[in-house]
FISE-372203 format. One line per field, with one value per residue: residue number from 1; x, y, z of N, C-alpha, C in turn. Coordinates in steps of 0.2 Angstrom, whole numbers, m for minus. Layout:
<nodes>
num <- (NUM_...)
n.c1 <- (X_...)
n.c2 <- (Y_...)
n.c3 <- (Z_...)
ca.c1 <- (X_...)
ca.c2 <- (Y_...)
ca.c3 <- (Z_...)
c.c1 <- (X_...)
c.c2 <- (Y_...)
c.c3 <- (Z_...)
</nodes>
This chain:
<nodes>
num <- (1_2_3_4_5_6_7_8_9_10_11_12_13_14_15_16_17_18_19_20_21_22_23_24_25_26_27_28_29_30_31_32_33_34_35_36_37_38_39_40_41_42_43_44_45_46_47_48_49_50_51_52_53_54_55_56_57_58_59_60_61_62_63_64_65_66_67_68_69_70_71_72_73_74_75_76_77_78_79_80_81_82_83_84_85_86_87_88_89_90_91_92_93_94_95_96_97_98_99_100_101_102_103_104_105_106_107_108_109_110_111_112_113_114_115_116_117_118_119_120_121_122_123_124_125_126_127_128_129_130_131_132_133_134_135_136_137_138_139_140_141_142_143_144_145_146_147_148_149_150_151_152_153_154_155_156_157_158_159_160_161_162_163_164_165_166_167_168_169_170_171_172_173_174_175_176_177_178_179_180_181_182_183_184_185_186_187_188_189_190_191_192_193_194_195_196_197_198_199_200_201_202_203_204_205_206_207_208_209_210_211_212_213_214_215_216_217_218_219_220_221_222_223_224_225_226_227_228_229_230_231_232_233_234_235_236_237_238_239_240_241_242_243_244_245_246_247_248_249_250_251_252_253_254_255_256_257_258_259_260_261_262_263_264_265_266_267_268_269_270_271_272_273_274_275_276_277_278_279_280_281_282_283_284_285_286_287_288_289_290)
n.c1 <- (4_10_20_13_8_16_22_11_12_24_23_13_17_28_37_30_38_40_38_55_55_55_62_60_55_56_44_43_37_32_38_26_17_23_22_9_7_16_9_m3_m1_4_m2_m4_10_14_3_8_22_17_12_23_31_24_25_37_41_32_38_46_45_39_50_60_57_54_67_71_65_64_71_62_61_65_53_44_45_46_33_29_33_27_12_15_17_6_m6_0_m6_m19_m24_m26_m36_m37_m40_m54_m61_m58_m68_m78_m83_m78_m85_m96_m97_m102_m100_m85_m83_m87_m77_m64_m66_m67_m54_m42_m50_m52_m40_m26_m34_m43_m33_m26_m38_m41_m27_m28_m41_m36_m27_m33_m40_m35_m21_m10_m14_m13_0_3_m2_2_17_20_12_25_34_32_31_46_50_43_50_61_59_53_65_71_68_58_42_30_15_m3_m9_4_7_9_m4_m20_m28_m36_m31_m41_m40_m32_m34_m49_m49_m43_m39_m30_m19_m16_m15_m5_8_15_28_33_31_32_34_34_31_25_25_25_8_4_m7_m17_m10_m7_m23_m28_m21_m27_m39_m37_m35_m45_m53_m51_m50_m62_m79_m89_m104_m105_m91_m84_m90_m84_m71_m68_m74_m68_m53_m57_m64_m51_m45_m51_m55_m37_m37_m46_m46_m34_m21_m15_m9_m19_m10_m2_m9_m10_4_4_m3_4_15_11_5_16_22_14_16_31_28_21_30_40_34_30_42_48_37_43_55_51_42_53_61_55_52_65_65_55_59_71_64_58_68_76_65_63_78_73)
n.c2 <- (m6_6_8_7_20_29_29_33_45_49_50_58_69_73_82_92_96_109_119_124_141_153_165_180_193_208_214_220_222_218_216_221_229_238_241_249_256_267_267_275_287_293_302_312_315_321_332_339_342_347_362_365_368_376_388_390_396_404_414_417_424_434_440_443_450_463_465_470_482_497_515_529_540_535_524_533_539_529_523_536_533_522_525_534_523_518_528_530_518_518_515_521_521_524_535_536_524_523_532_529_522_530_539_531_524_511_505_506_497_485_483_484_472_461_465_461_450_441_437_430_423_413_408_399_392_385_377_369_363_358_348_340_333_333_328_330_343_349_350_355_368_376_373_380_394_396_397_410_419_419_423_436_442_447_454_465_468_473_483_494_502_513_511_518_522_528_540_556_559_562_549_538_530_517_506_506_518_513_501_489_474_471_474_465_453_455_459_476_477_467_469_478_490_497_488_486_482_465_463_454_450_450_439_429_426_421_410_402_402_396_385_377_379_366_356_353_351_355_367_379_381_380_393_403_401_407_421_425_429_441_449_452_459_470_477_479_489_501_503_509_502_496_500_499_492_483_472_466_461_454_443_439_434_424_414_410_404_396_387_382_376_362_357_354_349_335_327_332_323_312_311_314_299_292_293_291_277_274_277_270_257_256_260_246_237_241_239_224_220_223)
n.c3 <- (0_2_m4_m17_m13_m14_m28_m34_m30_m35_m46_m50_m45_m57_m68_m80_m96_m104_m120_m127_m128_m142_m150_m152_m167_m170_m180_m198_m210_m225_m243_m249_m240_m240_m253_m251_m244_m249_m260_m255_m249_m260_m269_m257_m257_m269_m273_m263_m268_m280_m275_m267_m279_m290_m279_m276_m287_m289_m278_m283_m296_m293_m283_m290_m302_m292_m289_m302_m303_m314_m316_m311_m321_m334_m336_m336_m348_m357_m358_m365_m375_m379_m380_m389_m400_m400_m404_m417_m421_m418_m408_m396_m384_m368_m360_m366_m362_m349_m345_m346_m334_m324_m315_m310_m299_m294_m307_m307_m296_m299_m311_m306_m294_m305_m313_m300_m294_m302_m307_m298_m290_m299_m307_m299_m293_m306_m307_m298_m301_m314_m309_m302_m312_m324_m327_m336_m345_m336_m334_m344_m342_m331_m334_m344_m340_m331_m341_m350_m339_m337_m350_m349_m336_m343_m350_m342_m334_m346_m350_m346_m339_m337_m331_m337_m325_m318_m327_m332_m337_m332_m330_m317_m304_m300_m293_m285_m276_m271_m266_m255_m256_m265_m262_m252_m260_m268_m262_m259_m259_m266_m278_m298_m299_m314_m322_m333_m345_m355_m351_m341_m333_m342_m353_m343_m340_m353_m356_m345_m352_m363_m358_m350_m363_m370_m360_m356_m361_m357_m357_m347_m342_m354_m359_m346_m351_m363_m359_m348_m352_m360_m352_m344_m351_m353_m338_m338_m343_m341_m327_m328_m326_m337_m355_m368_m379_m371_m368_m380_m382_m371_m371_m385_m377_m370_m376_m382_m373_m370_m382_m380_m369_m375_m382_m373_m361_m364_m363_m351_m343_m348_m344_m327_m326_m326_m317_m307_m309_m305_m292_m286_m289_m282_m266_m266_m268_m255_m247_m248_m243_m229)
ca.c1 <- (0_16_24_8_5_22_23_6_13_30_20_8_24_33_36_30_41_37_44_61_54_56_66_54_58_51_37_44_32_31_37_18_14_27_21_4_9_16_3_m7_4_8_m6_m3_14_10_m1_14_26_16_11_30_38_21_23_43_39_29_41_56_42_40_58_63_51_53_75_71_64_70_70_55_61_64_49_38_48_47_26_26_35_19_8_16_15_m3_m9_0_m10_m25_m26_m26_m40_m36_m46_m60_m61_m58_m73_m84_m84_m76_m89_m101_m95_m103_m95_m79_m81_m85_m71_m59_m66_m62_m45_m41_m51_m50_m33_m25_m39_m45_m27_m25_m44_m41_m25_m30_m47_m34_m22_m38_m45_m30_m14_m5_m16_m10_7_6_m3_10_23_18_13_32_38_29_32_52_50_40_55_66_56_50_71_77_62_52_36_26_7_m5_m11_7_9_7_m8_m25_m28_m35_m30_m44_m40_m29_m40_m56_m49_m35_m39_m25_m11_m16_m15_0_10_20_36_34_28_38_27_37_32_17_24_19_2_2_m14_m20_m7_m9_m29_m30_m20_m31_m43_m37_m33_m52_m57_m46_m48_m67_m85_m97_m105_m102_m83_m80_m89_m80_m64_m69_m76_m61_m48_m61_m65_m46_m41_m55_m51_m32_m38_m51_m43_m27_m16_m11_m10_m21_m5_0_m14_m8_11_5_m6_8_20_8_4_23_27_10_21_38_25_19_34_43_32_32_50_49_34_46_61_48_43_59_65_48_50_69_62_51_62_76_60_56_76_74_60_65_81_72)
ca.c2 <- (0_13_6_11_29_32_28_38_51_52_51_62_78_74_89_91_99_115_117_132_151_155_171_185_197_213_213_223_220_213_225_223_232_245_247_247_261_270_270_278_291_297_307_317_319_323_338_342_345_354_366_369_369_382_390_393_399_415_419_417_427_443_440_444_457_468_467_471_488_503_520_532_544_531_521_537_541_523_528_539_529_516_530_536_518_517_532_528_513_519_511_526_521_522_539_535_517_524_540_525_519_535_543_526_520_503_501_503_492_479_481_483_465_457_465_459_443_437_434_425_416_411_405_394_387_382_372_364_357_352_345_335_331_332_330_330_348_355_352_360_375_376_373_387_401_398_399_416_421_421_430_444_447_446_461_470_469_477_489_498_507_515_510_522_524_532_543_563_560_563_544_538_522_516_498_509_522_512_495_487_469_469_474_460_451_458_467_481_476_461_474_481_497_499_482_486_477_466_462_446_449_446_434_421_424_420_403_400_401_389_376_377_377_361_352_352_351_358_373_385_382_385_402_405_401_414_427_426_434_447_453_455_464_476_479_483_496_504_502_511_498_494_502_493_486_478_466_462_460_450_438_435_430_419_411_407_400_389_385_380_370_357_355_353_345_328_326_332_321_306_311_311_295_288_295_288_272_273_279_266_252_256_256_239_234_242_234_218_220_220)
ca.c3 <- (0_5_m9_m23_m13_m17_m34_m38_m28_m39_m55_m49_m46_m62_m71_m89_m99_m110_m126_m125_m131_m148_m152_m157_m169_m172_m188_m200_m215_m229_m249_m253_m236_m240_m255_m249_m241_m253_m264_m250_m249_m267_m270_m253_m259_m275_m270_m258_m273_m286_m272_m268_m287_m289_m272_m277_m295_m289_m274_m289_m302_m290_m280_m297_m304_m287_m289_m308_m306_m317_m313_m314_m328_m338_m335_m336_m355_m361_m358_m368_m379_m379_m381_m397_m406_m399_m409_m425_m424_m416_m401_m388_m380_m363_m357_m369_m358_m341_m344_m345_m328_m317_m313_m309_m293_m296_m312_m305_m291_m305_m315_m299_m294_m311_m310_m291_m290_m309_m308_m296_m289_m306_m311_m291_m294_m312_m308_m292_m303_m321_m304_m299_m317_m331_m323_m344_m346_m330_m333_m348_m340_m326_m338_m349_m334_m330_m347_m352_m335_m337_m355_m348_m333_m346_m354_m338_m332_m350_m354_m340_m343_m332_m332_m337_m318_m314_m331_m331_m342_m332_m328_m311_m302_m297_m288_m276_m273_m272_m262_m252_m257_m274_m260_m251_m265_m271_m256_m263_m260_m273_m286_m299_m303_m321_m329_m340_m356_m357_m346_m340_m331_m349_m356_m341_m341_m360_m354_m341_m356_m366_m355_m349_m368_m371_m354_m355_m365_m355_m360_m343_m342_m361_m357_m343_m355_m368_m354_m343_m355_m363_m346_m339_m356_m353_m333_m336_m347_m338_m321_m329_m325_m342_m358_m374_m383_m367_m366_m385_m382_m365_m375_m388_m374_m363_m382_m384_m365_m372_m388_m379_m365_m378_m383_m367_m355_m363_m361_m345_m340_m346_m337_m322_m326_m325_m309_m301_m308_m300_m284_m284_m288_m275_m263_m267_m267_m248_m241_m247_m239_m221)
c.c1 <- (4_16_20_8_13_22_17_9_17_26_17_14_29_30_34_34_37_42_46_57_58_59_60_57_54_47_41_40_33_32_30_15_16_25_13_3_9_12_m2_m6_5_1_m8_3_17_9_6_20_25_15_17_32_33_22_30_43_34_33_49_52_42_46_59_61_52_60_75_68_66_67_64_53_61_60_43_40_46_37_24_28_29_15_7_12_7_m8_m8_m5_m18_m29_m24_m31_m42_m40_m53_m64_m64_m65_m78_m86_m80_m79_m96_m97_m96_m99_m89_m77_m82_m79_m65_m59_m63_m55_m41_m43_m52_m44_m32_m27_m39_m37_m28_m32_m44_m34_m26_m34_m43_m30_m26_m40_m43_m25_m10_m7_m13_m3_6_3_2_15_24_17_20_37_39_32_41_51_47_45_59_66_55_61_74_72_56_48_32_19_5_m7_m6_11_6_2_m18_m29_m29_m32_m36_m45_m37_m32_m47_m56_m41_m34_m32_m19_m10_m12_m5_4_15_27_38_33_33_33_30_37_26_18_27_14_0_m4_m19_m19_m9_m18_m31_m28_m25_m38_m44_m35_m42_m54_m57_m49_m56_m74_m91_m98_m102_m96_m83_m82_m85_m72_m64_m70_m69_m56_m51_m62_m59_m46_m46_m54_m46_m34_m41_m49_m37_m22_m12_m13_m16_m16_m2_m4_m10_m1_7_2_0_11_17_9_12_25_21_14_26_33_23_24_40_42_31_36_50_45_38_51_57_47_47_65_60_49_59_70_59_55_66_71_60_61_76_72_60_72_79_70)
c.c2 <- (6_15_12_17_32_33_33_43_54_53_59_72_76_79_89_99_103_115_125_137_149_161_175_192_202_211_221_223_217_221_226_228_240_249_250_254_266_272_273_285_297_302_314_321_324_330_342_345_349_360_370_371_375_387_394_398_406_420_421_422_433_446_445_452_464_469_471_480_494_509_526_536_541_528_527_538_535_523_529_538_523_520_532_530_519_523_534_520_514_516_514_527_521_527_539_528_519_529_532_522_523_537_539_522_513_499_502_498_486_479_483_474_461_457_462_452_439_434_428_419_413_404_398_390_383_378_369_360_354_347_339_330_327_333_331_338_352_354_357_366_376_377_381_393_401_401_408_420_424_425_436_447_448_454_469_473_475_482_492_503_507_514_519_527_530_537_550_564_562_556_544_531_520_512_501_514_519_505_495_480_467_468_467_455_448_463_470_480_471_464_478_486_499_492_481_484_473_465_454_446_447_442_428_420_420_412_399_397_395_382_374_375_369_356_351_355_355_365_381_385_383_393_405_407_406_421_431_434_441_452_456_459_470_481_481_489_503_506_506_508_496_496_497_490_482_474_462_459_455_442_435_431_425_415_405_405_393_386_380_377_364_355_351_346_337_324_325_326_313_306_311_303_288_287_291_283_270_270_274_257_251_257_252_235_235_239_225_215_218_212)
c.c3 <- (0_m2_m16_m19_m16_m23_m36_m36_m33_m45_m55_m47_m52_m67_m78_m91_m105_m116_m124_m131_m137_m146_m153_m158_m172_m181_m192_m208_m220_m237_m249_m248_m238_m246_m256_m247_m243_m259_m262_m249_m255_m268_m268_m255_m266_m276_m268_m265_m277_m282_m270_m274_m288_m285_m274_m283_m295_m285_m281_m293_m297_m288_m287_m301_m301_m289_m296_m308_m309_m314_m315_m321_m333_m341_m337_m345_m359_m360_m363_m375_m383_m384_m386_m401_m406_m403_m416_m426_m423_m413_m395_m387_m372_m357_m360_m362_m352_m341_m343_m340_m324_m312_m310_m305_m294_m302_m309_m299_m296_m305_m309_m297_m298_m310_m304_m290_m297_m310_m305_m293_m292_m307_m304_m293_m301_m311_m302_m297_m308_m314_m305_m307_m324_m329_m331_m343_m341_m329_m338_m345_m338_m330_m342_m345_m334_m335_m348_m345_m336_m344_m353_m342_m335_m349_m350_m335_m338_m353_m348_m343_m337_m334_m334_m330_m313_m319_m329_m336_m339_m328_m319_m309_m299_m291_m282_m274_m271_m268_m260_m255_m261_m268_m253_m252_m268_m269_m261_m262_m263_m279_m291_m303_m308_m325_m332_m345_m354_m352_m344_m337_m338_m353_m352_m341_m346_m357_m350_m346_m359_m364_m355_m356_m369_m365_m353_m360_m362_m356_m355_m343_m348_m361_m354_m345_m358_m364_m353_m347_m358_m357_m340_m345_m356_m346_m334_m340_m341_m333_m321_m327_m330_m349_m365_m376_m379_m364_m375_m385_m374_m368_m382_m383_m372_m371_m385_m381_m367_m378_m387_m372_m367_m381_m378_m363_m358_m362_m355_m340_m343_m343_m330_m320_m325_m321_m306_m302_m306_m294_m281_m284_m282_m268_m261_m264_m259_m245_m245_m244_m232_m221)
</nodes>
């Protein structure tokens, strides 16, 4: 009887073995997570880029434009220099323009608005939606703003001209006398008050025009493509910010930065392409390494 409680006893405290711990090693994922990941990603950084390469491209367009300003006398001569051609061709309508809306406070808060919120808004809300819609068209806009952009400080650097607004000729400013919004807009110390030729307020509106014609069918936006430029090339007038030939010399330039864009950008979008799919392989090389 001892004998048997013994032996149950001993059976009944023998140890059972556990099997020895594994190692554990952190979880570092798998490439499909990474690139799981990254294609989550690209869209935000995407965004993040055009908004920098834009963002740098208007502080480098006024940086530029403010360093470039010439001096008054010469700016007020090269004027009247304008002025002259403008009446051999018979295109000094500049106080004809203005009489139409001085004296009709409503009409100038119009045509102040146009001038002020037609621009830059217009341009920011038109590549934001190609960004969203036609990323090939919104290169080319972009591409093309820039182009035009560096020949008009090419212009405004080697030939200064005083708008009509700050000529000894009768002309009022209205947008400065009549609002603060533009200097908002446009603080004076990015401004280069002698670069009236040419008028990109009218050159890149026209762009803005034709990406919209191009970029879409539906009846309001083509309106709005056609309006747009008709309605700034009639504000710089009126407004005396810009003489009449400098909506025509603004409108060739932007037309030739669209020229040297269609040309360009699809080079440039295959040298993208071929960085990205670099980018993308050495990723891959990466996260296969872990």
């Amino acid at each position: 009887m001892g004998r048997s409680r013994a032996g149950s006893y001993g059976r009944s405290m023998t140890l059972v073995r556990r099997p020895a711990p594994t190692a554990v090693t952190p979880w570092r994922g798998s490439a499909t997570d990474t690139g799981r990941r990254s294609a989550a990603l690209e869209p935000a950084l995407e965004l993040a880029r055009q908004v920098t390469v834009v963002g740098l491209a208007i502080l480098l367009y006024f940086g530029v434009r403010g360093l470039t300003q010439g001096d008054h006398a010469t700016a007020v001569a090269h004027g009247f220099d304008v002025l002259a051609i403008e009446r051999r061709l018979g295109l000094d309508r500049e106080h004809w323009a203005q009489g139409l809306i001085v004296d009709r406070p409503v009409l100038t808060m119009v045509w102040n608005w146009i001038y002020i919120w037609g621009h830059w808004p217009v341009i920011a809300a038109t590549l934001i939606w190609l960004h969203r819609a036609d990323r090939r068209a919104y290169l080319v806009l972009r591409n093309a703003l820039c182009l035009s952009g560096a020949i008009g400080l090419v212009i405004f650097a080697s030939y200064a001209v005083a708008p009509p607004r700050l000529m000894p000729i009768g002309l009022v400013d209205t947008v400065t006398e009549h609002s603060t919004s533009y200097r908002v807009l446009q603080p004076p110390a990015l401004v280069n008050r002698y670069a009236a030729v040419p008028s990109l307020h009218v050159g890149w509106n026209l762009l803005i025009g034709v990406a919209l014609w191009r970029a879409s069918r539906r009846r309001l936006i083509r309106a709005v493509a056609v309006a747009g430029p008709v309605l700034m090339a009639t504000a710089v007038v009126v407004t005396a910010n810009h003489y009449v030939i400098d909506g025509m010399v603004g409108a060739a330039v932007a037309l030739t930065g669209w020229a040297l864009s269609g040309r360009l950008t699809p080079r440039l979008v295959a040298a993208d392409a071929r960085l990205r799919a670099r980018v993308a392989s050495w990723s891959r090389r990466r996260a296969g390494a872990w």
